[in-house]
N, C-alpha and C positions, 0 to 999 in steps of 0.2 A: 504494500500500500504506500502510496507517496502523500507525501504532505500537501497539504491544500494552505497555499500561504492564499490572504483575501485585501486586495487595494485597499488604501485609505478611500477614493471615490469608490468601491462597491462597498465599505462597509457601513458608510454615509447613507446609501443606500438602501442598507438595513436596517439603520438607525430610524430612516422615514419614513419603510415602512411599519416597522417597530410601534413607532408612536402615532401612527396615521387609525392602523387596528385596533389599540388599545383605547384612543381617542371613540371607536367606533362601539366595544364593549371591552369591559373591564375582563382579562385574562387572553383576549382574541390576538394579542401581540405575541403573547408567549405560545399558545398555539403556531403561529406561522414562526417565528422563529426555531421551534419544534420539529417543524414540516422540513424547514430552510438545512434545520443539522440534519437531517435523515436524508436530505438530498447530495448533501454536498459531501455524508458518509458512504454512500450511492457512488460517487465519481468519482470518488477517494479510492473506493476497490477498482471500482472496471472505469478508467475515463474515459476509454472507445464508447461506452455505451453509448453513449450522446451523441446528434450525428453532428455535422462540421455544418458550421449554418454560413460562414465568410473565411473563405480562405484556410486559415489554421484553428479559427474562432469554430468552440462549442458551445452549444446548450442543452442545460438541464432543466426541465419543466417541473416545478414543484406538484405534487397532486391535487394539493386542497385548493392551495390559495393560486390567483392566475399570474406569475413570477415566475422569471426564467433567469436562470446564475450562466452566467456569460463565461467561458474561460476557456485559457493555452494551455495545453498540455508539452509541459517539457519532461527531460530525461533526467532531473532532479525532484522536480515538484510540478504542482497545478498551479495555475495562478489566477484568480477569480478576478477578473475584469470589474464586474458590474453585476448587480442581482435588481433587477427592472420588471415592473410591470408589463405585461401581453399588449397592452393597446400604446404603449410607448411607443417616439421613431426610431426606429434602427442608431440613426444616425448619432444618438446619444450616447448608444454606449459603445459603436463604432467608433468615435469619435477620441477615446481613453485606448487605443489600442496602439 
């Protein structure tokens, strides 16, 4: 298993959504943040799982919540780009790469 190191811009990321769900109901943040570790323990074993969405750039679709972790897969580690909502533009988190 390789290490998943995560940007300071995708952990911002998690932070808003963090506080956007919680904002929404009380414990709903720690659910998706929940969701967020089981995914990204998910790509931690297998990162092929996830297919190539731009060039070298993956993604993982969380199940519950509609958020997809953006990331490189290198021959040391993973490296999380971005963790963005489904209706986002591309260009966003294209854009950190």
């Amino acid at each position: 298993m390789k290490p998943v190191l995560i940007r300071p811009a995708a952990a911002a990321d998690i932070e808003g959504a963090f506080h956007w769900y919680e904002g929404q109901r009380i414990g709903l943040g720690i659910e998706f943040r929940s969701e967020l570790k089981a995914t990204i323990d998910r790509l931690a074993t297998n990162p092929v799982l996830y297919q190539v969405i731009h060039h070298d750039k993956r993604r993982a679709l969380l199940r519950r919540f509609p958020y997809g972790v953006f990331y490189r897969v290198y021959a040391e580690a993973i490296i999380v780009v971005a963790v963005m909502h489904g209706r986002r533009a591309p260009k966003r988190w294209q854009s950190r790469i």
